[in-house]
C-alpha positions in Angstrom: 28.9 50.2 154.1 25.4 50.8 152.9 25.4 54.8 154.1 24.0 57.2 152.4 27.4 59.5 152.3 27.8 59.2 148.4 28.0 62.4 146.4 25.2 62.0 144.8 23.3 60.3 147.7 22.8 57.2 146.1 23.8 54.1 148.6 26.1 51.2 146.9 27.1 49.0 149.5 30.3 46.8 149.0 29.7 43.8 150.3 33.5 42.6 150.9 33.9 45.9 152.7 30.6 45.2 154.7 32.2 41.4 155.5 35.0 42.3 156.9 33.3 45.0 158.6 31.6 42.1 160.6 34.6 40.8 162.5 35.0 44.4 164.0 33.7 47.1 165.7 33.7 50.7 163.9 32.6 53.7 163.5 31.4 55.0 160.3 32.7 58.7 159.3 32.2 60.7 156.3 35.2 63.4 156.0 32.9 65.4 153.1 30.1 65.7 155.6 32.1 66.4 158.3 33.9 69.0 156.5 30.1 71.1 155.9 29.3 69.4 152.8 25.6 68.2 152.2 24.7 64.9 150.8 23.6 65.1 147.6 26.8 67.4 146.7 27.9 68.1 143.4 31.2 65.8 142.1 34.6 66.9 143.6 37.7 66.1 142.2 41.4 67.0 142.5 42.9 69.6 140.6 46.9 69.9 140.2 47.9 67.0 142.1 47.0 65.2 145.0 45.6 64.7 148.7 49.1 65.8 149.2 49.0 68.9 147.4 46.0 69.8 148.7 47.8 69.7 152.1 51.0 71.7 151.1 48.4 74.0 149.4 49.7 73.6 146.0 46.5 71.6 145.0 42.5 71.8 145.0 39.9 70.3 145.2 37.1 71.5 142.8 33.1 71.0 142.2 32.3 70.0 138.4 30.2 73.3 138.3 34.1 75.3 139.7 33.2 75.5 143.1 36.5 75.3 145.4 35.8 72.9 148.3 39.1 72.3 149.1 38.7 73.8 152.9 35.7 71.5 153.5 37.8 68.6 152.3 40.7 69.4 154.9 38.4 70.5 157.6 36.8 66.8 157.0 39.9 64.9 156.9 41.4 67.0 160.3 38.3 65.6 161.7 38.4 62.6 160.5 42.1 62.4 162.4 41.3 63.8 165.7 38.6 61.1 166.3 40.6 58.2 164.8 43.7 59.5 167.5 40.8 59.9 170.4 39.5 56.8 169.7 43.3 54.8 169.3 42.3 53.5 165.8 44.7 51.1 164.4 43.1 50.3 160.9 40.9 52.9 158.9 38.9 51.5 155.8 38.4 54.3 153.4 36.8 54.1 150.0 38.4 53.9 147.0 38.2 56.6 143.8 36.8 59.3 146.8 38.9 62.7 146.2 38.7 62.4 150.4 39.6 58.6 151.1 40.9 57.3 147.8 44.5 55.2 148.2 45.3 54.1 145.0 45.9 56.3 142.0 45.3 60.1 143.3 45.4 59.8 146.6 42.8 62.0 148.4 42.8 64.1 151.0 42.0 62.3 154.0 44.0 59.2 153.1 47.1 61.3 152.8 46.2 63.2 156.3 46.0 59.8 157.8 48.8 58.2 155.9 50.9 61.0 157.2 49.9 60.7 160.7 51.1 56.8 160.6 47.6 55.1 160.6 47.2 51.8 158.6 44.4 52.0 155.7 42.3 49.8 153.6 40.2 50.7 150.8 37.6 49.1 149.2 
């Protein structure tokens, strides 16, 4: 979207994500920064499984440097739920390779939070 929620702060808009953006209205959410995490953070990535696992507990998510930020990730993605129900969001657009919003390939955390919860996603 042109945000500056990136890890590592750098903004990389996607312009089919900003198109379709266009014909709606939304709100733009970051699940890391509403879990406490700052923006630059270090790289996060899932360790022994998935967004899943991370839910059921059997799964982290860790810095590069071995910092566990797996309760930001969750607090982020239960955040990122309770506005999409109080808002009556149909469709959430979440961005793809994120260890939060990724769909395809590991799912991330708040994709899976979502996707349990019934709510239709995109990723881009």
């Amino acid at each position: 979207m042109g945000l500056c929620t990136r890890y590592d702060a750098h903004i990389v808009p996607d312009k089919q994500c900003i198109e379709h953006l266009q014909k709606s209205a939304w709100i733009p959410v970051c699940p890391e920064q509403l879990g406490g995490l700052p923006t630059p953070r270090e790289k996060a990535k899932l360790i022994d499984g998935d967004g899943y696992g991370v839910l059921a507990n059997s799964a982290r998510v860790m810095t590069d440097s071995g910092k566990d930020v797996t309760q930001n990730f969750i607090k982020g993605a239960e955040q990122v739920l309770k506005l999409a129900r109080a808002r009556s969001i149909s469709t959430i657009i979440l961005k793809s390779r994120s260890p939060s919003c990724g769909i395809s390939g590991k799912i991330g955390v708040t994709a899976a939070l979502l996707k349990m919860n019934g709510f239709k996603l995109i990723e881009f």
